[in-house]
N, C-alpha and C positions, 0 to 999 in steps of 0.2 A: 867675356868672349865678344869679339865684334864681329858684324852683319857679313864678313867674308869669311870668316870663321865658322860661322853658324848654316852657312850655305854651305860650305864643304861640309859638314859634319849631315846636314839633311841629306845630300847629294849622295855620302858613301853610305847611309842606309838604304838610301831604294838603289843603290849598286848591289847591296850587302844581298838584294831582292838575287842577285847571280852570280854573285860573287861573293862568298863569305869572307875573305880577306879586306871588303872593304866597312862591313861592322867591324871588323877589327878597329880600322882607325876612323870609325867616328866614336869606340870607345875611349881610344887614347886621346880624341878630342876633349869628348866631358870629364875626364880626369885632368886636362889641364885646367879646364876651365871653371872647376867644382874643386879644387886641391886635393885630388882624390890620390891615390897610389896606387888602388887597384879599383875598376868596373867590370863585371860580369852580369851575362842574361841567365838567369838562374829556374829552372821548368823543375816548380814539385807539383809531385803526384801526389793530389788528394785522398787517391783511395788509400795507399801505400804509407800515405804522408812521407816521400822518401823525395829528395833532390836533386838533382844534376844540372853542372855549371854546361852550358854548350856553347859559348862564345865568352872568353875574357882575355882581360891585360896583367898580364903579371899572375897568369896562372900556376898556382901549385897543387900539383898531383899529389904531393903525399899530405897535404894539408887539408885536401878535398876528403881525403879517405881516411884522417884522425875525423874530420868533422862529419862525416857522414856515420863512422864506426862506434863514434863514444861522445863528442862534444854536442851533436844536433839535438839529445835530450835534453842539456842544460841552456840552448840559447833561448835569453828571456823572449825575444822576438817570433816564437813560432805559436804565443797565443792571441798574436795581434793580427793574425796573417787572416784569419776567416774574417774578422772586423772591417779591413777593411775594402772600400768599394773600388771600383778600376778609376786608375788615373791620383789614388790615395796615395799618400809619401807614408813611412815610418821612419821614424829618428828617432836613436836610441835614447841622446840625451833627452832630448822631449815625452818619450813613452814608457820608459822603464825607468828611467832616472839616475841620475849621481850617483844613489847611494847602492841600489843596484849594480851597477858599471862597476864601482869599487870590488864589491864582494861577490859578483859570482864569477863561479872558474870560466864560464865562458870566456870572460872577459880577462882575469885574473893570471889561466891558467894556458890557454889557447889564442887569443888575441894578440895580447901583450906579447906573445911569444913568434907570432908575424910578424912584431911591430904596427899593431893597429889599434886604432885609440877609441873608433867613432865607425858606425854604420847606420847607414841613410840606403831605402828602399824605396821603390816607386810598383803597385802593381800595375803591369801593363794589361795580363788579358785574363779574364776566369771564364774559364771552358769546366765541362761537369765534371771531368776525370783531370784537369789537371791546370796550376798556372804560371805566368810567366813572370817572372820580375825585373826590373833592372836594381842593379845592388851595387854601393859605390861604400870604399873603405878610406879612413885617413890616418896617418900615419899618428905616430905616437906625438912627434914633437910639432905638429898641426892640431887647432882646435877643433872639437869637436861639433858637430853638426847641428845647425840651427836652421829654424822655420825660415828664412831669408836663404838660406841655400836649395831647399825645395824649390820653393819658388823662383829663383832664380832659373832652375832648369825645368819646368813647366812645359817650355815650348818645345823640348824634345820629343816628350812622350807621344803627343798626337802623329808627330810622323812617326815615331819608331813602333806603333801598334799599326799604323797602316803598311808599314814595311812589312811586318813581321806576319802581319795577314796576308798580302801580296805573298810572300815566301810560301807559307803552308797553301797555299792555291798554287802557287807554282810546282809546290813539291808532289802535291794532289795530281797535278797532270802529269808529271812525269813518271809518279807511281802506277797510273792509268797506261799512259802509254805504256811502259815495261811488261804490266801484265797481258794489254793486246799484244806487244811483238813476242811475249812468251807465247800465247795462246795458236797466236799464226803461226809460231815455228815448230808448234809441237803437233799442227793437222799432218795425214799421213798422205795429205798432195801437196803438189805446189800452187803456190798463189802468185801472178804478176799483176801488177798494173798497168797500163800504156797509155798515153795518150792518144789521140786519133794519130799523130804522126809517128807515132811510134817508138816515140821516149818512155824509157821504162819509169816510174814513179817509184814504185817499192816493188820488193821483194821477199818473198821467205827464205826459211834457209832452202827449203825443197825446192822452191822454183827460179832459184838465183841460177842455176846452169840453164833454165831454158831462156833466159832471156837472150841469150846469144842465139838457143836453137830457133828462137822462130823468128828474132832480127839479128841477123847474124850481119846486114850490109852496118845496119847501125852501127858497131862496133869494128869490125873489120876490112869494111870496104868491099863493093862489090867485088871485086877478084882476092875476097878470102883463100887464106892459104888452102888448099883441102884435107891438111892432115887436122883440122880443127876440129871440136868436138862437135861442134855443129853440122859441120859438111858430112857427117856418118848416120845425123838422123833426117827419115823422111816423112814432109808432111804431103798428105794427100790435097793439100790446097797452101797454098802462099799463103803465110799470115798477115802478110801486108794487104793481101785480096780483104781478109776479114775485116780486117781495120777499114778499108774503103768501103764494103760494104753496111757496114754498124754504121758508117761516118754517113753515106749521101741520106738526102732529105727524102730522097722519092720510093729510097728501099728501102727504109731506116729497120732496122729487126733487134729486135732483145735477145737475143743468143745464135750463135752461130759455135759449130763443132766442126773437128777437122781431127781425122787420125795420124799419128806417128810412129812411124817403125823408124828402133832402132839397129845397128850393127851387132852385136848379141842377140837376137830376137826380142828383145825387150818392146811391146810397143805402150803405147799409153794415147789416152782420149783426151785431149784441149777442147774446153768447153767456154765460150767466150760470154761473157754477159756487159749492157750497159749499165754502168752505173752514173748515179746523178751528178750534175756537174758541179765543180768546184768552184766555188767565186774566188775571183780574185779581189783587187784593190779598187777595179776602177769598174764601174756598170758596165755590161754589154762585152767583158772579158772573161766569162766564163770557159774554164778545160773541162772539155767533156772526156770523159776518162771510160778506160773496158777493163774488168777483170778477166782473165784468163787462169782458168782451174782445172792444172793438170795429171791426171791422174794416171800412173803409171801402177803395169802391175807389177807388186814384187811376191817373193815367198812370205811364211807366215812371219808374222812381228815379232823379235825374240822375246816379248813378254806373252806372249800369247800362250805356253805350257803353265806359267804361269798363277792367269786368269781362269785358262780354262779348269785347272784343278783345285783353287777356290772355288771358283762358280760350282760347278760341277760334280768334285772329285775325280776328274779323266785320271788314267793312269798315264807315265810316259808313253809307252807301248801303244795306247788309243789317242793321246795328243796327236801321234806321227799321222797312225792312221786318218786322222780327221782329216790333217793337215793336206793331205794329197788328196782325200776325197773331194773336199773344198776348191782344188782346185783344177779339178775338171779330172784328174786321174779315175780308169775305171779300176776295178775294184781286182782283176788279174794282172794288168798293169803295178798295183798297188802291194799287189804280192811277192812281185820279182823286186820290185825297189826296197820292199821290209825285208826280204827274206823270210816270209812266216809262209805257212800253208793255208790252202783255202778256207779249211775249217775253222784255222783259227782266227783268219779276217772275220769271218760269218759272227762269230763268238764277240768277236770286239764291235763289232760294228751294231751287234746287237745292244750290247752294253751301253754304247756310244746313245743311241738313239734312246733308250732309257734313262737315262742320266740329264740329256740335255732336253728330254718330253719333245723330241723330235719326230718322226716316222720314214723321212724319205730325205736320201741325197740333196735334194735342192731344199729342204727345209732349211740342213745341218749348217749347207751352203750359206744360207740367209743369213743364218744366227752368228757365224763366224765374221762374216761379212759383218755384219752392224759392230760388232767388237771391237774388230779391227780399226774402223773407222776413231776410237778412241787411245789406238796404239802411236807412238810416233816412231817409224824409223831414222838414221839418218837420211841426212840427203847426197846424193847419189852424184859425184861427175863424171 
């Protein structure tokens, strides 16, 4: 392999760091350059002791699943695997031997039957639960693999462990982020970001329709159309006013709230908080950013019958009732909406505050309340 060769081949592993297509070809590189037929990154699980191929050339699926199902007990190679230390090579003719190779079915019965004569290991990383290898095969009518071919590919391995650690840190973030956009999307408000001017940054699902409601010029231009979804809700103060005020030096405030009614009575509290600013690339470029957390009221959360008859044991019939008492309904009110009689509200409601070791309407209030805040609905346009 020459020194332009060997640079594309380092180059598509820390690509491989975002693009798994490009370990692809820097495997098909050390296969040219080792006379290999097939390379694969092979991850066994220690506890398990069980394998799997996750990157190769010249992969075969039904061959992966004879050798995992019956052949993995006979290869002489899996009592050399604890032996040895990271950056170690194994070669079969060098560690099991000729006479070995000959007679066992791995080789005899499975190998040969791929057409492969020779297998040459390298381990790259040993983690407690599990490790990585790189594993290169040669074909039958190619010699078999000697100390001088190890060595010859030495200088892979140091980048492709810094690759492949680059990758599991990058996968590490992304599993990170996924579980915070799950986490944000599953609160029962909405959440926005802004910058002072009024660029929205992120979003949840709940709070992705208000970013139009409270910068609606943002997106549609001051002479938004009025059939927008925007133009139907009303804030008790300009959100733009809030953004100026959070922004100047002289009034600067940690929270500012503003109410909104909507066209169905729906209304909801936007609650604005500063958060710390974001650096940029260059000193003295710092976005100072505000969340915005807005909380609309809806009815109860359909998981809510639920919860409460785990927690609790409510009955249907005391779910409903909770359910209106909680939200502000009085209790004759409550009776023409169930259709029950008064005695029999008295009787539930009794039950209700037993159950839940409540005593009074605004306790039951509290306790549904705190609940719910663990409920998600969808989000609403």
């Amino acid at each position: 392999m020459n020194d332009g060769q060997m640079h594309e081949t380092i180059r598509g592993l820390y690509q491989g760091v975002f693009e798994t297509g490009a370990w692809q070809r820097s495997l098909v590189a050390l296969c040219d350059a080792s006379g290999s037929s097939q390379a694969s990154l092979v991850v066994r699980n220690r506890a398990l002791d069980r394998v799997v191929v996750t990157h190769a050339v010249d992969y075969k699926p039904d061959a992966m699943e004879a050798y995992t199902s019956h052949y993995y007990q006979f290869d002489p190679s899996r009592p050399f695997a604890e032996r040895l230390g990271v950056g170690d090579w194994y070669i079969d003719h060098r560690d099991v031997g000729e006479q070995v190779m000959r007679t066992s079915p791995f080789y005899g019965e499975f190998l040969r039957g791929l057409n492969v004569a020779s297998v040459m290991s390298c381990l790259i990383e040993r983690h407690p639960t599990y490790e990585i290898y790189l594993s290169l095969q040669r074909p039958l009518d190619a010699n078999v693999y000697a100390e001088a071919d190890a060595l010859a590919l030495d200088w892979v391995i140091p980048h492709l462990r810094d690759a492949i650690g680059l990758r599991e840190r990058m996968q590490e973030l992304v599993a990170r982020g996924r579980l915070s956009e799950d986490m944000l999307n599953r609160l029962p408000f909405g959440v926005v970001v802004f910058d002072l001017a009024g660029k929205p940054l992120f979003a949840n699902q709940s709070g992705e329709p208000w970013v139009r409601r409270l910068m609606p010029a943002a997106f549609l231009g001051p002479r938004a159309s009025p059939w927008t979804d925007s133009a139907f809700w009303q804030l008790s103060r300009p959100f733009a006013e809030v953004l100026s005020a959070m922004a100047a030096p002289d009034t600067l405030q940690a929270a500012q709230a503003i109410q909104a009614a909507g066209p169905d009575g729906r209304t909801a509290q936007i609650v604005s908080l500063a958060l710390a600013p974001m650096a940029q690339s260059l000193p003295g470029m710092e976005t100072h950013t505000v969340l915005a957390a807005i909380h609309e009221r809806y009815g109860t959360p359909r998981a809510m019958p639920a919860i409460l008859r785990d927690l609790f044991g409510l009955t249907p019939a005391e779910t409903r009732l909770a359910a209106l008492l909680t939200q502000g309904v009085g209790l004759p009110d409550t009776c023409v909406q169930l259709g029950i009689k008064r005695e029999t509200s008295r009787t539930q409601v009794k039950s209700i505050f037993n159950k839940t070791h409540t005593s009074t309407q605004a306790q039951l209030a509290h306790l549904l309340t705190r609940l719910s805040t663990m409920l998600t609905e969808p989000s609403r346009y």
